[in-house]
Backbone as JSON Lines, residues from 0, in Angstrom:
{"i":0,"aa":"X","n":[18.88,-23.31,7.65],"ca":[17.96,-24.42,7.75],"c":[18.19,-25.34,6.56]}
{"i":1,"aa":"X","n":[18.41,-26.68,6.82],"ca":[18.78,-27.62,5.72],"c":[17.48,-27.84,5.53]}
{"i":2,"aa":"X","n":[16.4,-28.11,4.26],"ca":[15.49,-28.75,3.94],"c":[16.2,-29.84,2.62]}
{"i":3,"aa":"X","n":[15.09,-30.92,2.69],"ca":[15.53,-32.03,2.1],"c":[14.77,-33.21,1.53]}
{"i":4,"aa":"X","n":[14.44,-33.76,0.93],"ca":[13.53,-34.99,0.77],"c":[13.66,-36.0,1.28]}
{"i":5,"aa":"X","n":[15.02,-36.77,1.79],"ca":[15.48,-37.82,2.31],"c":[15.23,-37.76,3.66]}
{"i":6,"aa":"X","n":[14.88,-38.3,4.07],"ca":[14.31,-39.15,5.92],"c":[15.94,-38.64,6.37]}
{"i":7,"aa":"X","n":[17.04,-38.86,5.78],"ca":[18.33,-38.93,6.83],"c":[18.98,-37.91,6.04]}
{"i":8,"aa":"X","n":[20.12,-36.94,6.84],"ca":[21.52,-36.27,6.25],"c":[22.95,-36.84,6.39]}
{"i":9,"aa":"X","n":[23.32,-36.95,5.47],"ca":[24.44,-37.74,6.06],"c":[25.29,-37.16,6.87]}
{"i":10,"aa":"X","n":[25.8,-37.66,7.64],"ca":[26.83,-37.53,8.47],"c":[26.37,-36.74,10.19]}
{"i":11,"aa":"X","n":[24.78,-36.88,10.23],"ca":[24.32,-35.89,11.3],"c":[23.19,-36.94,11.86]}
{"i":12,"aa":"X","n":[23.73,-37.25,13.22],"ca":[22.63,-37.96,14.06],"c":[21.39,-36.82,13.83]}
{"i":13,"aa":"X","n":[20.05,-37.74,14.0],"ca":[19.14,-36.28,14.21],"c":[17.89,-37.14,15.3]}
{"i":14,"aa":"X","n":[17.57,-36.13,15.67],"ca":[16.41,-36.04,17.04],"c":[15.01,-35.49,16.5]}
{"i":15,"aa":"X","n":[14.22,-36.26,16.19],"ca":[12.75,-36.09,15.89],"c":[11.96,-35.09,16.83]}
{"i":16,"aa":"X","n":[11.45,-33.32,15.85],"ca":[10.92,-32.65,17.01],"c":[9.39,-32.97,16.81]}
{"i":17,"aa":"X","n":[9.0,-33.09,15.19],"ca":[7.35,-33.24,14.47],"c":[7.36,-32.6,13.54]}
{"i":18,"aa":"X","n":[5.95,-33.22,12.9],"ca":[5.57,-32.6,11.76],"c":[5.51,-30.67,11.83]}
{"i":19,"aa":"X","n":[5.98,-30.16,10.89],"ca":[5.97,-28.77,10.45],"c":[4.96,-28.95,9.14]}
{"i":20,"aa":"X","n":[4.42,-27.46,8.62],"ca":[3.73,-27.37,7.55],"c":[3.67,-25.83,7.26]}
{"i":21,"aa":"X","n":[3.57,-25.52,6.03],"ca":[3.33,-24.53,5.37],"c":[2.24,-24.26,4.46]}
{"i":22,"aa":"X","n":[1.58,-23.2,4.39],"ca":[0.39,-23.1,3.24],"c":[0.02,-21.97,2.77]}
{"i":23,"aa":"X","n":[-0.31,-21.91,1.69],"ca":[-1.25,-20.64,0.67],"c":[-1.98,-21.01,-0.08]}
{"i":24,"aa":"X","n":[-2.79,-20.6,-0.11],"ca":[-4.16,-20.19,-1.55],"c":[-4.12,-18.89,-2.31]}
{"i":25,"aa":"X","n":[-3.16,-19.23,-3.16],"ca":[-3.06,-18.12,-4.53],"c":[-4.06,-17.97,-5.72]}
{"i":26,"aa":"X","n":[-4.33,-16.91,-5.57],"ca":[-4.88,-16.6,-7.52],"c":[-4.29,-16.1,-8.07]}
{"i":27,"aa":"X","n":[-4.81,-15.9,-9.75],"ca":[-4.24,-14.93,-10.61],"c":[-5.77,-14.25,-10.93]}
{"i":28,"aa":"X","n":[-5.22,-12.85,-11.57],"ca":[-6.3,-11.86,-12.04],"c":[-7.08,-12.36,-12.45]}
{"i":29,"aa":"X","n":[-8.48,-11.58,-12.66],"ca":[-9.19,-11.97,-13.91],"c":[-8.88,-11.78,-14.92]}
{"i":30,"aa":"X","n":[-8.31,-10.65,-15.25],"ca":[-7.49,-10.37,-16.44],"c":[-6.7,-11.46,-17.29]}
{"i":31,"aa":"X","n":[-5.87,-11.87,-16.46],"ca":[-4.79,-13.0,-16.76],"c":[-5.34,-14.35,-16.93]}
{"i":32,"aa":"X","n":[-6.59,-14.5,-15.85],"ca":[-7.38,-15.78,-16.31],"c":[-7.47,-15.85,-17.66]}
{"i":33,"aa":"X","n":[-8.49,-14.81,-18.29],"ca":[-9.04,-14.63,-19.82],"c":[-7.86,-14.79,-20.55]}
{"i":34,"aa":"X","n":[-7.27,-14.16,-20.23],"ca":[-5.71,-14.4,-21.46],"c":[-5.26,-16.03,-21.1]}
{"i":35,"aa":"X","n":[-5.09,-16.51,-19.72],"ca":[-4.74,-17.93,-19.86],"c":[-5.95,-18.57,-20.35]}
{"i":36,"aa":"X","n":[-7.06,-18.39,-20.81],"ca":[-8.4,-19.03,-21.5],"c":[-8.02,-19.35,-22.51]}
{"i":37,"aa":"X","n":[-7.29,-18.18,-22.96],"ca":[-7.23,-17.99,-24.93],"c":[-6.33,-19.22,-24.91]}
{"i":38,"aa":"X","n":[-5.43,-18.86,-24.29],"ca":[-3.73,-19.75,-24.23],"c":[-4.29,-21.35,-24.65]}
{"i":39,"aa":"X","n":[-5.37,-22.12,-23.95],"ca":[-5.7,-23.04,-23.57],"c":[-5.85,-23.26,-24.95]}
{"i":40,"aa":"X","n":[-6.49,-23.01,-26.0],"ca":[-6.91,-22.93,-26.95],"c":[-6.24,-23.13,-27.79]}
{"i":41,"aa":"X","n":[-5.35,-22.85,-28.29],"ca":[-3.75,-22.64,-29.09],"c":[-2.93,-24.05,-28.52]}
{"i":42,"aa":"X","n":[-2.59,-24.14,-27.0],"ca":[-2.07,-25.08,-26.16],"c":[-0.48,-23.94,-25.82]}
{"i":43,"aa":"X","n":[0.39,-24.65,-25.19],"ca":[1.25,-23.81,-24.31],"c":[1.43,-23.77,-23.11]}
{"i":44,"aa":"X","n":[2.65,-23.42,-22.46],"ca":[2.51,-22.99,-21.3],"c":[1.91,-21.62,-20.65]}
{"i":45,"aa":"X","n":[1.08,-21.99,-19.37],"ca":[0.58,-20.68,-18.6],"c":[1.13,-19.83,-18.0]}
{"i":46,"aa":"X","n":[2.18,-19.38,-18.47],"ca":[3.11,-19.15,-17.99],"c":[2.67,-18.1,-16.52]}
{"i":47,"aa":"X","n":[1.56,-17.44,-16.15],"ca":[1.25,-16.64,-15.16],"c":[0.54,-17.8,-14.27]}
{"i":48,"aa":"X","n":[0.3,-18.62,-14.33],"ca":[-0.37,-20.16,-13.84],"c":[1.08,-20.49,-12.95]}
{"i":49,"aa":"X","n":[2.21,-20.55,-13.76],"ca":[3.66,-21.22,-13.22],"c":[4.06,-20.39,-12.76]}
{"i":50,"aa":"X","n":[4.03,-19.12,-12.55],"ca":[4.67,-18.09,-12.3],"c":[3.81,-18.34,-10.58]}
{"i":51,"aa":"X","n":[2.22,-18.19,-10.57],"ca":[2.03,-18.57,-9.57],"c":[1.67,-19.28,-8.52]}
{"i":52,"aa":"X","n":[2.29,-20.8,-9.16],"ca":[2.87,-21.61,-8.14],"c":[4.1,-21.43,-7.97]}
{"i":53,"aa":"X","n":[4.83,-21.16,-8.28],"ca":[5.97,-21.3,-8.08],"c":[6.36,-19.91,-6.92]}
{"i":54,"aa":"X","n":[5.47,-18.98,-7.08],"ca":[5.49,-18.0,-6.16],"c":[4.6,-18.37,-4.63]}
{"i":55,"aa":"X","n":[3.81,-19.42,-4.56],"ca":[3.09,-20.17,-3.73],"c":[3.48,-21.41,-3.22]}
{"i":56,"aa":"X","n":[4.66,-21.57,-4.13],"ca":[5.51,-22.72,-3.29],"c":[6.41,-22.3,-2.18]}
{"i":57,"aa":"X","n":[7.41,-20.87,-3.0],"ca":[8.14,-20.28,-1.92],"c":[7.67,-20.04,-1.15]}
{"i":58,"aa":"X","n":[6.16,-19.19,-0.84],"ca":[5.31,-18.92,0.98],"c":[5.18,-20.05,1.5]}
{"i":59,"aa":"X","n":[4.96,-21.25,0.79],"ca":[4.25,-22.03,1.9],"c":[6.34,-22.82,2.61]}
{"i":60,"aa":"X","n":[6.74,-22.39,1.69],"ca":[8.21,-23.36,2.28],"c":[8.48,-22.24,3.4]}
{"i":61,"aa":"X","n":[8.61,-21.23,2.83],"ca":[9.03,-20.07,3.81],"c":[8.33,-19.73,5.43]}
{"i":62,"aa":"X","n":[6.56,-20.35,5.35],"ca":[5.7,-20.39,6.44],"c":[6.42,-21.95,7.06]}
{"i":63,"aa":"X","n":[5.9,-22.6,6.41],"ca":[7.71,-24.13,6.88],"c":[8.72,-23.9,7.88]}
{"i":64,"aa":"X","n":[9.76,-23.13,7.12],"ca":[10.16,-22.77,7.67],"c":[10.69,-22.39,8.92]}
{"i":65,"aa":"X","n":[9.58,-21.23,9.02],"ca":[9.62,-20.41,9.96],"c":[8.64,-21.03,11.29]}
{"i":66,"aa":"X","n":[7.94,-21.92,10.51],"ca":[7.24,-22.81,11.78],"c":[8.84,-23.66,12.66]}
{"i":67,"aa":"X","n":[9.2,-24.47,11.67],"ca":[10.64,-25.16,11.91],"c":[11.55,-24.56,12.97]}
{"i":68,"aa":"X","n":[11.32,-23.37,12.71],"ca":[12.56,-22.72,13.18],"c":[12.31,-21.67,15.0]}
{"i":69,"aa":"X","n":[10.8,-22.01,14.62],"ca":[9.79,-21.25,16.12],"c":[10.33,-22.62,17.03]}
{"i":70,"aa":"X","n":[10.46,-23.98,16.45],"ca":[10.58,-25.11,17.79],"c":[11.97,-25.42,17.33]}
{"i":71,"aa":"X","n":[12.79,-24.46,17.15],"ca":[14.41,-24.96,17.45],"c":[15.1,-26.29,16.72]}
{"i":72,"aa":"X","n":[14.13,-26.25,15.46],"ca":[15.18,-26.88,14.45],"c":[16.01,-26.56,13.67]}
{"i":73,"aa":"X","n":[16.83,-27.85,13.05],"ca":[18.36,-27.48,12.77],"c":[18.08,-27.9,11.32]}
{"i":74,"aa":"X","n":[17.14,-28.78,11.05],"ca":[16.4,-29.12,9.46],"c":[15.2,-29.41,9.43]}
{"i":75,"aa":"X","n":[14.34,-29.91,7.92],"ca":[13.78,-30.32,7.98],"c":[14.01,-31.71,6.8]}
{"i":76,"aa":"X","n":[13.61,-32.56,7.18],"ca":[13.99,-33.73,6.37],"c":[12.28,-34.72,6.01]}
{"i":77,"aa":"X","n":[12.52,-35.01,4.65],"ca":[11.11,-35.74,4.14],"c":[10.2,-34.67,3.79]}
{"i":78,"aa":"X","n":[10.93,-33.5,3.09],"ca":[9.81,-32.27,2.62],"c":[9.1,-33.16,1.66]}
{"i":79,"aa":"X","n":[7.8,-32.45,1.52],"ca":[6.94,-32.92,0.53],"c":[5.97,-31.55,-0.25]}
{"i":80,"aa":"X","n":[5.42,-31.49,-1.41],"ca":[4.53,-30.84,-1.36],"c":[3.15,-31.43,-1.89]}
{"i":81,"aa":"X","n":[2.39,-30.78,-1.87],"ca":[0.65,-31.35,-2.05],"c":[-0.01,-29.71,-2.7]}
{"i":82,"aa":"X","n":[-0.22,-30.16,-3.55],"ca":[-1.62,-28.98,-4.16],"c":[-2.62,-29.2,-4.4]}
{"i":83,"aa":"X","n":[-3.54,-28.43,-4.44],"ca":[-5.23,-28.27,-4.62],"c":[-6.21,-27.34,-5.38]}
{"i":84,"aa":"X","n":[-6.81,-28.03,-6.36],"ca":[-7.45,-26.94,-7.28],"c":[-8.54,-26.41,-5.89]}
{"i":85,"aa":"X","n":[-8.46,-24.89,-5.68],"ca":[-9.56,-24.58,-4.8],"c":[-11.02,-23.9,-4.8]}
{"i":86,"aa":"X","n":[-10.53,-23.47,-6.14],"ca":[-11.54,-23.1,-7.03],"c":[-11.1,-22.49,-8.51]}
{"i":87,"aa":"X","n":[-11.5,-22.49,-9.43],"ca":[-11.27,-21.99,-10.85],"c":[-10.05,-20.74,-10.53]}
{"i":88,"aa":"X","n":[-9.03,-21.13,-11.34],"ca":[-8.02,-19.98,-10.92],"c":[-7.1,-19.72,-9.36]}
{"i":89,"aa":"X","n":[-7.73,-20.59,-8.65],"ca":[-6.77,-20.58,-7.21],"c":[-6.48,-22.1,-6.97]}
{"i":90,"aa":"X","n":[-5.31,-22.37,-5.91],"ca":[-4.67,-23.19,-5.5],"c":[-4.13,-22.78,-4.39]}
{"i":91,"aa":"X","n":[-4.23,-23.98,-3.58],"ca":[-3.75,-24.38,-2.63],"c":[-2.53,-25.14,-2.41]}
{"i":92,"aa":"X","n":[-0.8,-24.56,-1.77],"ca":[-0.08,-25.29,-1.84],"c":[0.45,-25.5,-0.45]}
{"i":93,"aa":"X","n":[0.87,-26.68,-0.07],"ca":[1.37,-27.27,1.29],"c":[2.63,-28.04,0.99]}
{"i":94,"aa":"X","n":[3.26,-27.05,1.92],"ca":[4.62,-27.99,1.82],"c":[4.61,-28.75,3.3]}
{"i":95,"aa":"X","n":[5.69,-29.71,3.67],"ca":[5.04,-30.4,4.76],"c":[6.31,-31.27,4.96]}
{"i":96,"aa":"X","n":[6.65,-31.21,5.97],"ca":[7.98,-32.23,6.39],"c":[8.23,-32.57,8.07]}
{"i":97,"aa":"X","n":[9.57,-33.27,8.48],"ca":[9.38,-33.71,9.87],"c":[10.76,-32.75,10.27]}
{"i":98,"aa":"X","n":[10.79,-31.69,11.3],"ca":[11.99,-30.91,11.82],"c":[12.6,-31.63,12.8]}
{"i":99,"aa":"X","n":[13.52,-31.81,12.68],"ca":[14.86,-32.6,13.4],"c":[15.47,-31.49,13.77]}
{"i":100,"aa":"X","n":[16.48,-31.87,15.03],"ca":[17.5,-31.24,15.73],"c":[18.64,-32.23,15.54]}
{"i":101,"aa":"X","n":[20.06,-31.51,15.52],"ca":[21.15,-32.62,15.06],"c":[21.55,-32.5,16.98]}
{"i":102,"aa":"X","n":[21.53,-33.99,16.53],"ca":[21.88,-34.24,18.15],"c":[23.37,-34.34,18.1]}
């Protein structure tokens, strides 16, 4: 599956199937909250904060994906993502693009 930011690939007519999307709402511990509390304080990276988006980016690309790939696409082109504080310590991430077939 090609994913991509650009509307076009070069060299590949493509056939508009629709919007696809992916999503999760991750936390971290309470544990790890309190320790990212302290962190805040000092300044730094969160690093268990980045650790989990970045682990909440891959599900929601991977739910993408696999949506993409349920209606017989060949990419997805114009990925985007969008996040959301959802409450203290969780987030919401959506990845979101249009699946093409190479005609």
């Amino acid at each position: 599956m090609i994913l991509t930011t650009t509307e076009t690939i070069s060299g590949k007519d493509l056939e508009t199937i629709g919007l696809v999307k992916g999503s999760t709402i991750q936390s971290k511990n309470i544990g790890r909250d309190i320790m990212s509390g302290f962190k805040t304080i000092v300044g730094g990276e969160l690093k268990s904060y980045t650790d989990m988006m970045n682990e909440a980016r891959a599900l929601a690309t991977k739910r993408m994906v696999e949506e993409a790939t349920a209606l017989g696409a060949d990419a997805v082109v114009c990925l985007r993502y969008a996040s959301a504080a959802v409450m203290q310590g969780a987030a919401e991430i959506k990845a979101y693009g249009t699946a093409v077939k190479f005609k």
